[in-house]
N, C-alpha and C positions, 0 to 999 in steps of 0.2 A: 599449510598448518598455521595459517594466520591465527592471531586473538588466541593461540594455546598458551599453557602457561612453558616456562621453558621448560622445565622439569620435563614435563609431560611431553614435548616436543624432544627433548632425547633422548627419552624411555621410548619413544614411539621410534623412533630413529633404530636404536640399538635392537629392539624386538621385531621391527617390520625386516629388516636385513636379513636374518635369521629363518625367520619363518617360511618368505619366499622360498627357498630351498623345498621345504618338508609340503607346501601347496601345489608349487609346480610338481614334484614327484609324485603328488597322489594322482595327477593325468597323465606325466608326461610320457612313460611308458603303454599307458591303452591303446595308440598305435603303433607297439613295436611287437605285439606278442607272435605273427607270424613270422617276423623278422627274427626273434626269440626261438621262438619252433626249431626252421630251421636249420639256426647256426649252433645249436647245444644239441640238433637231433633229438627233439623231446616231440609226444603229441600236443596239439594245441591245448586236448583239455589236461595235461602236467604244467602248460606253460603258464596256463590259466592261474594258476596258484601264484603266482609271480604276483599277479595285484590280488587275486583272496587274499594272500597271507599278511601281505601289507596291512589291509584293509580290516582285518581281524586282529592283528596285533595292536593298531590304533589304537583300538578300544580295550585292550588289556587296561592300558596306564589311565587312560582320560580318569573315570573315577577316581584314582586315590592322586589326581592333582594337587585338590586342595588340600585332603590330609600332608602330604609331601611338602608342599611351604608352607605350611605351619610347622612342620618337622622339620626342615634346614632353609626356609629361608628362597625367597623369589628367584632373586641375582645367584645365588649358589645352585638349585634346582634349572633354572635356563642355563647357566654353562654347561652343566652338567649333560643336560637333555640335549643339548645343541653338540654336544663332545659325542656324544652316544649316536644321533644321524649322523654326524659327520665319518664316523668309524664304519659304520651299516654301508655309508656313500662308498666309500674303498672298495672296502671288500666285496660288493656287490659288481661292481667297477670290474676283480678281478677273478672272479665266478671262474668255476672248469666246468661245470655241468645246472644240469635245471637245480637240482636238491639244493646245491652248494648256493645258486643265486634265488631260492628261495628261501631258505635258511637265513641270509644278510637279508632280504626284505624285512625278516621279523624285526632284526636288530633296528635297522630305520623304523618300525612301525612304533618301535618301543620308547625309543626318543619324541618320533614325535607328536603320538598318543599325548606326551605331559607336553611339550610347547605349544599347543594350539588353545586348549581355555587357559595355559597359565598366561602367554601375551593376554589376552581379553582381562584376564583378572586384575594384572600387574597395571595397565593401563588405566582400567577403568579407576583401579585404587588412586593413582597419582592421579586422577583428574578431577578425585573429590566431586562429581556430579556437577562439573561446570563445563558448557560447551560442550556435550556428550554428543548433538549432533556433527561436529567438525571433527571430533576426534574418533567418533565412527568413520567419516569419512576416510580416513586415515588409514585404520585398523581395515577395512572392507578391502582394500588394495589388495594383499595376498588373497582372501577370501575370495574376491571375485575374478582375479585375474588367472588363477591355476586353470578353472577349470575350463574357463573361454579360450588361453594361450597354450595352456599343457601341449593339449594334442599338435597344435601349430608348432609350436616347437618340436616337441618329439620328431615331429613330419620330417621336420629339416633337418635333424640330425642323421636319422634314420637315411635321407636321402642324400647328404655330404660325409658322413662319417662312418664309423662302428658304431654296432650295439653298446659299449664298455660306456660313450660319451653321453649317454642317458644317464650317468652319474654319476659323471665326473665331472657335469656341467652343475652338481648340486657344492661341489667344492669350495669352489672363491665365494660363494653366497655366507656359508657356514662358518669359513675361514674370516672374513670382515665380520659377519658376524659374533663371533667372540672376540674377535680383537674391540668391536664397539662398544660389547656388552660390558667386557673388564673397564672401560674406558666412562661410559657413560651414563651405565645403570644406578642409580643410589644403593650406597651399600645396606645389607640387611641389617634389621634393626631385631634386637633381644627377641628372641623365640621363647613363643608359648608351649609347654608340652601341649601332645595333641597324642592318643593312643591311636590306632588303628582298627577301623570296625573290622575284624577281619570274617565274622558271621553274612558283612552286608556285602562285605567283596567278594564272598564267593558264592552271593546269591546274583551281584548285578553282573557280574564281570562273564558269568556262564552265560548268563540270560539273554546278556546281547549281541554274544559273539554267536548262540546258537540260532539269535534271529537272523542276524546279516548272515551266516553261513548258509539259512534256508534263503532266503532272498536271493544269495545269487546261485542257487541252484536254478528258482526256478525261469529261471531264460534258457534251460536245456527244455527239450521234445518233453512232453508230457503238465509241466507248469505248474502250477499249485497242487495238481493230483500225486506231484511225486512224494515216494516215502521220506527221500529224503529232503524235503519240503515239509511237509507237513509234518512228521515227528521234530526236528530240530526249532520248527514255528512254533508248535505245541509248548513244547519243554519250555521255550525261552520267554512264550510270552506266562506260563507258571510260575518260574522262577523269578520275572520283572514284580509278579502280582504279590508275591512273597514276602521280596525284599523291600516294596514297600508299605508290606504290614510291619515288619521288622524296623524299618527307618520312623515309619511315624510313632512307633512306641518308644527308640529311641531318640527325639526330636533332634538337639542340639550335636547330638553325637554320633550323629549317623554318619557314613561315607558320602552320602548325599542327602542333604536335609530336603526330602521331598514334600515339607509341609510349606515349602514355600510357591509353590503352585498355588495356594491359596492368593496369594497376590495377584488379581488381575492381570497389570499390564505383563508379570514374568508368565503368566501360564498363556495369554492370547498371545504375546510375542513368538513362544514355544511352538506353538501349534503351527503360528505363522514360518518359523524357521521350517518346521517337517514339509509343512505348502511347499516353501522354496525351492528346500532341496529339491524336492519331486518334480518341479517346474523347472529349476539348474539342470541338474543330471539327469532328470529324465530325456531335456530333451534335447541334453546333450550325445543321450543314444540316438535320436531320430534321428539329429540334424546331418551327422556326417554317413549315415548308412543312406539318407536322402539324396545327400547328392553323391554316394556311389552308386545306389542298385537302379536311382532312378535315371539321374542327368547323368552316369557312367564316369565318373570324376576319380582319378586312381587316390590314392591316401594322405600325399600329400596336397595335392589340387583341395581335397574334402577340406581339409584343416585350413589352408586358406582361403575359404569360402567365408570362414565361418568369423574372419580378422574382423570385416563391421561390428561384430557382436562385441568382441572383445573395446573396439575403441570406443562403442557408445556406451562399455560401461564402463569405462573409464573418466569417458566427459560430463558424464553427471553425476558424479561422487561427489564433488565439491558442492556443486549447487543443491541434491539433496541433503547434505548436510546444513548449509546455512538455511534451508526453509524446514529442514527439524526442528533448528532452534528456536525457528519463528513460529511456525506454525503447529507445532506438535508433530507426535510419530502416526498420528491419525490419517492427516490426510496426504501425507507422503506415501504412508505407503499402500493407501487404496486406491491414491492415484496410478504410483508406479506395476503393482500388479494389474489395473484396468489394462496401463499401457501395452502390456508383457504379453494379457491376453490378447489385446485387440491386434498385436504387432504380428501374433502365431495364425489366428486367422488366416491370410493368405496362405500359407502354405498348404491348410487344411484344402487348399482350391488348386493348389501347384502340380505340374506335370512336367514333362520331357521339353512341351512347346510355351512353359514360361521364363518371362525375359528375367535375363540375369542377373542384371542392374537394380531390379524391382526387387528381387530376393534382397540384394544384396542390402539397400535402402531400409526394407524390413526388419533385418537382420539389425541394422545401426538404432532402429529407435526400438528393437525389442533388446537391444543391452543396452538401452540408456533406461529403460522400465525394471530390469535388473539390477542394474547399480542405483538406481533409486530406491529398490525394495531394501535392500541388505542395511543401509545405516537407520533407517527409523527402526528397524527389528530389533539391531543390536542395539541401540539407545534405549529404547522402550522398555526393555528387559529387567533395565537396573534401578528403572526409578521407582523411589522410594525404598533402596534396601540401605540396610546399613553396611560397612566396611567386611564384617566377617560372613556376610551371608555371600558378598561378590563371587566368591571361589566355588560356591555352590550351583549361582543362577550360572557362570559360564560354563561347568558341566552340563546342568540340562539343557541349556540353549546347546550346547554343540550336539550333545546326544540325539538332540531332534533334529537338526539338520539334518546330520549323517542317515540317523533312520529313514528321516526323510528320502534323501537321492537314491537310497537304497531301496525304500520302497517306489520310487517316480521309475528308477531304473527295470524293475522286476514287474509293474505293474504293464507299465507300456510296452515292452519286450513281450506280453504274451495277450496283450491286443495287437501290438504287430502280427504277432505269429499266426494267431488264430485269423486276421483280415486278410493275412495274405492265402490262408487257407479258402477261403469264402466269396472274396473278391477276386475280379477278370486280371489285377494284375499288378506290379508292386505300388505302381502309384498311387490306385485308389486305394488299397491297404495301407500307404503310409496315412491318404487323406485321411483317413479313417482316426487313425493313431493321433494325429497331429488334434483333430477334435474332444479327440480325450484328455490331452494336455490342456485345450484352453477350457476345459471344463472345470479341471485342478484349479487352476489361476483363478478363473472366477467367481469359483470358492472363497478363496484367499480375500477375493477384496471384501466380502461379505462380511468374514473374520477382521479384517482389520479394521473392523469400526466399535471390536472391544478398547484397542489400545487407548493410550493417555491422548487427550486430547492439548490444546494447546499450551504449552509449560509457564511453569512462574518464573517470575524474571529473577535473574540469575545472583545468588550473594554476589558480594565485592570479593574480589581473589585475595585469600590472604597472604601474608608476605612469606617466602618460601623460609623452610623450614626441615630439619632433617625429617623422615616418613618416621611415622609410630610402628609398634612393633604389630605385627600380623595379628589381626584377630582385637589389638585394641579399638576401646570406645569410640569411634569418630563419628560426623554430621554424617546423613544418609545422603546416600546416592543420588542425587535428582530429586524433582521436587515431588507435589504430591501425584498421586495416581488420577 
């Protein structure tokens, strides 16, 4: 976190501690659900609901984020959010049955629905649009690291422990985490009223719980054809079309000011976030079904196959952040998606009699084209907004990701399905899959040659200063588009 200002070095500090928790738990449970099954005696598809229900409560809260800290305040709304997964953590911990530990998923999902675009927001705000690529860098940490290490972790638990430590290991994260946040957050400054669209929230909030609810339907037998697929698609994507006829007549007061898609680099970044996810999660489904059904690799083996990915994208977070700032979010990140494609390739060629070392090498420079993608996205996104739009752009950027993995997840699951239908056998059906992915990616890089090209050199930092209240007048975010 060199060259950050401090401020923002211990907002970043007290927010990234926190979050960890709520990233790792959106994977770290996806390899324990037959572990799940059997020990509550539920069938896999009740167990299933264990991460639907997660995964759908998220998106309750994300929307009225931003209303929410303009109503109480950044530092009060993250304790808060971060007290509420921490309670979800327990009681999930000490479940007697399926219902009972899907029920505690909501509560976690409801917490951390609001801490994932409030970090982005809080952040972005203290950094006043200086160094946005480094302090991406920064911020991508939990983002990228849940969903490359979730499952690895889980693995290991799953394979030393009980089920119960699946979250109980979200504990000490949540717990330092509020003791840093009381410690090292700036306190809130004079709160603006802010009413509640409550018209728009129960247009967006249906809308897209009914889409992810059809999405992960359809990785069951039948696939987009099913009713319950397609009615729940239908409705959700009506209701998205609605609420934003509704939001752009109410501009500034919306739940989500959707008139700021008209902003270039926030609506190419968006797009680029959906890309991601679908390239993350999507093929985060491949990769570990790859090397079970293909190489025969049991569940933990799968999850650390998949360690290279995680460490190359770790090792280039830093460095794509300092050539964000140099070179724009341009060409970082049509580089790092070319990477990500060209990295996926092999596999699209990979079988029973390919070497392992080769996978694994692959695997290292397609999460270092991963952690290259994620900080010019999220930098790109802000520049040129001003201070009260921020709470806005970090809902739509997340909304799109999520949709994103949601859609990469549901799309590839039923081009698996159907090549393994069609095809001699799982290999060439995963080959098959794997070519659909890098067709996604190099899509992406296409798209990423709307983004900001290379930035204006950076104001002088001014001398620190208590934060203004939410929503007041400040310099805009980044330079020009």
């Amino acid at each position: 976190m060199d060259k950050l200002d401090p401020v923002v070095k211990r907002t970043a500090t007290a927010l990234i501690t926190g979050a960890l928790a709520v990233v790792f738990d959106s994977t770290i449970v996806s390899v324990a659900l037959q572990a799940l099954a059997d020990d509550l005696d539920a069938s896999v598809a009740t167990i299933q609901w264990v991460s639907t229900a997660y995964l759908l409560a998220l998106f309750v809260t994300i929307p009225v984020a931003g209303w929410a800290q303009h109503r109480f305040g950044g530092k009060r709304l993250w304790l808060v959010s971060l007290g509420i997964f921490l309670a979800g953590s327990v009681l999930c911990s000490l479940a007697w049955d399926a219902p009972s530990l899907i029920a505690f998923r909501v509560v976690q999902g409801l917490g951390g629905g609001l801490m994932l675009p409030l970090m982005t927001t809080m952040l972005m705000q203290a950094a006043a649009g200086r160094s946005l690529g480094r302090l991406m860098a920064v911020v991508s940490l939990p983002v990228m690291a849940g969903p490359v290490l979730g499952p690895v972790l889980g693995g290991v638990i799953l394979n030393q422990l009980d089920w119960p430590w699946l979250f109980w290991v979200n504990v000490p994260f949540c717990v330092a985490g509020i003791i840093l946040a009381v410690r090292l957050l700036p306190a809130d400054g004079p709160r603006t009223p802010a009413r509640l669209d409550v018209p728009g929230l129960a247009l967006v909030v249906p809308g897209v719980i009914a889409i992810l609810y059809a999405l992960t339907n359809v990785t069951s037998p039948g696939g987009f054809e099913r009713v319950d697929v397609l009615l729940p698609l239908t409705g959700g994507v009506a209701l998205l079309v609605a609420f934003v006829a509704w939001a752009v007549r109410r501009a500034g007061d919306a739940l989500v000011d959707v008139r700021l898609l008209r902003h270039r680099p926030l609506a190419s970044a968006s797009v680029l976030m959906f890309l991601s996810g679908a390239a993350l999660y999507g093929a985060m489904l491949l990769l570990p079904l790859f090397y079970q059904q293909v190489r025969g690799a049991d569940a933990l083996a799968a999850g650390l196959m998949l360690v290279p990915q995680g460490v190359g994208t770790l090792l280039s977070r830093s460095l794509a952040g300092r050539f964000t700032d140099r070179l724009g979010p341009r060409v970082v990140s049509a580089a790092g998606f070319a990477l990500v494609a060209l990295s996926t390739v092999p596999f699209a060629f990979s079988d029973t009699a390919s070497n392992t070392w080769l996978l694994a090498a692959v695997l290292l420079l397609r999460g270092a084209g991963l952690g290259a993608v994620m900080i010019p996205l999220m930098s790109a996104a802000f520049v040129g907004l001003d201070r009260p739009e921020v709470p806005h752009a970090s809902i739509i950027t997340r909304v799109a990701q999520q949709l994103g993995g949601s859609f990469g997840v549901a799309v590839l699951a039923v081009i698996l399905h159907g090549a393994a239908q069609d095809t001699t056998g799982p290999a060439a059906a995963f080959q098959e899959s794997f070519w659909w992915a890098v067709g996604f990616t190099a899509f992406a890089v296409l798209v990423s040659l709307l983004l900001p090209g290379r930035p204006e050199p950076e104001p002088a930092p001014e001398p620190e200063a208590q934060p203004a209240a939410v929503g007041a007048a400040l310099p805009r975010i980044g330079g020009s588009a």
